[in-house]
Each structure stands twice: as C-alpha cells, then as structure tokens.
C-alpha positions as CSV (number, residue, x, y, z in Angstrom):
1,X,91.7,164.9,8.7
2,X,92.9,165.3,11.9
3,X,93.2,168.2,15.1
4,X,95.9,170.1,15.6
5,X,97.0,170.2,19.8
6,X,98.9,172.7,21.1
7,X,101.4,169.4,22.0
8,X,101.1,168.7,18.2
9,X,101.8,172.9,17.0
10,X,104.4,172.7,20.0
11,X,105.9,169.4,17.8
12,X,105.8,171.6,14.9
13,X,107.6,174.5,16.1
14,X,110.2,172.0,17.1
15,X,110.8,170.2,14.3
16,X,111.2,173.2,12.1
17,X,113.1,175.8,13.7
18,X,115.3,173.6,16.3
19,X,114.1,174.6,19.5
20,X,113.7,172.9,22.5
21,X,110.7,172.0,23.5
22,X,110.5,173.8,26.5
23,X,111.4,176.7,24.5
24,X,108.7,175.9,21.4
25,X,106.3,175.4,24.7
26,X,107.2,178.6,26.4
27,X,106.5,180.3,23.4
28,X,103.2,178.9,22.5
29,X,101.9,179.7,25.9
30,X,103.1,183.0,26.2
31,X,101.2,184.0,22.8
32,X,98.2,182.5,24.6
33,X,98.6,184.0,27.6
34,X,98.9,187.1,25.7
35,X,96.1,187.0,23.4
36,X,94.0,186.0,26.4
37,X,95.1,188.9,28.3
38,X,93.9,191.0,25.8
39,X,90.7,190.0,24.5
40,X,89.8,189.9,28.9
41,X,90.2,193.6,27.9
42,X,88.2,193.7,25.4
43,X,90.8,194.4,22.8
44,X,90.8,193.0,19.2
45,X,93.7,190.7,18.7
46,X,94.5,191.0,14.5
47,X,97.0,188.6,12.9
48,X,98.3,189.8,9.8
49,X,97.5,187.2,6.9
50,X,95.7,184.5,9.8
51,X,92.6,186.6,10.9
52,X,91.3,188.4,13.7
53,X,89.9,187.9,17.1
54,X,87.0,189.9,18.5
55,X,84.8,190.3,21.6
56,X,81.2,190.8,20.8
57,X,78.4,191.4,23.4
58,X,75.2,190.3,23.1
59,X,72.0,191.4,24.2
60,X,69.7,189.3,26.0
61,X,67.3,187.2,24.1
62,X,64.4,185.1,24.4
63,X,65.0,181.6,24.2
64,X,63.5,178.1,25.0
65,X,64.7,175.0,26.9
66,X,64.5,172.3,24.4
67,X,64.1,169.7,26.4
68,X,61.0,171.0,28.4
69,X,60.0,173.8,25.5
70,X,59.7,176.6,28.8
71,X,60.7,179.7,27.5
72,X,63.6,181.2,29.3
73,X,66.1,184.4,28.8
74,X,69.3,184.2,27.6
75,X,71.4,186.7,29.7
76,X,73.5,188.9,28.1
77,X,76.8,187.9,27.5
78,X,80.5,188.9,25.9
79,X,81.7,186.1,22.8
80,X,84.7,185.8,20.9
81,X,84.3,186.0,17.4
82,X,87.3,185.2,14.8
83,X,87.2,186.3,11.1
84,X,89.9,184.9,8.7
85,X,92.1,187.5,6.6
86,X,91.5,187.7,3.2
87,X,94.8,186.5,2.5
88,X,94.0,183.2,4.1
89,X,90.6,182.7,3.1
90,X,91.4,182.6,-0.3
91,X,93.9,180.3,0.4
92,X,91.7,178.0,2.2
93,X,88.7,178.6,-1.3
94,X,91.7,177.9,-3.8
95,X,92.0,174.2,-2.7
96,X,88.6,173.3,-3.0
C-alpha cells in the first residue's frame, strides 16, 4: 500500500473525468484553499458520506521533555480533528 499525493488525486481526477490538468489542479486546490479557509474560522467542514473536519482547543497540560524528563507545560492550542461518516467507515470495516 501506497500514499495518495495531491499530484497522484490530481492524476485521478484526470484520468476519469477528462480534464486538463490544470483544470483537475485548479480544482483540487481551490477545495483546499476552501476547506482551509474555513476551519482558520473555526468552522466544521462536513462531507457528506467522507467524514468531517473539526477544530478542537485544548487546554493546557502538564507534560515532560522526554529527553531530559523536566516537566514543562503544554500551551494551549487549537487541533484539527477528522471523524469518518458512518457511511464510509463501514465501508472501510466491511473489507477487513
């Protein structure tokens, strides 16, 4: 098993719908650009039958520096988290 690119989705989009690639490219990175812009807001981005994007903040914590075992804080700090949708995740359990 492999990774997927962005050049290698790009190649995809290409391939099956008869794009250009500067058109497959254009595409990809508006969606990007858009679901960027959006969770910088603070906005859930939701993908019906793919999943959902979300940003979480977290509280600072108390952690420690593993290399010399001095315990620091963690600051707090926003993080995206994704959840698949049902509809894929059974997908994804039915192949196993």
């Amino acid at each position: 098993m492999g990774t997927l690119t962005k050049s290698g989705i790009i190649d995809e989009i290409v391939m099956n719908t008869g794009l250009s690639r500067k058109e497959a490219s254009d595409g990809i990175e508006t969606f990007i650009e858009i679901i960027k812009q959006a969770l910088e807001k603070k906005k859930s981005v939701s993908i019906s039958g793919f999943g959902k994007w979300k940003v979480r903040q977290k509280t600072a914590r108390r952690g420690r520096n593993p290399k010399t075992a001095e315990e620091i804080v963690i600051s707090p700090r926003s993080v995206v988290t994704f959840s698949l949708s049902n509809v894929l995740r059974s997908k994804l359990t039915s192949k196993s």
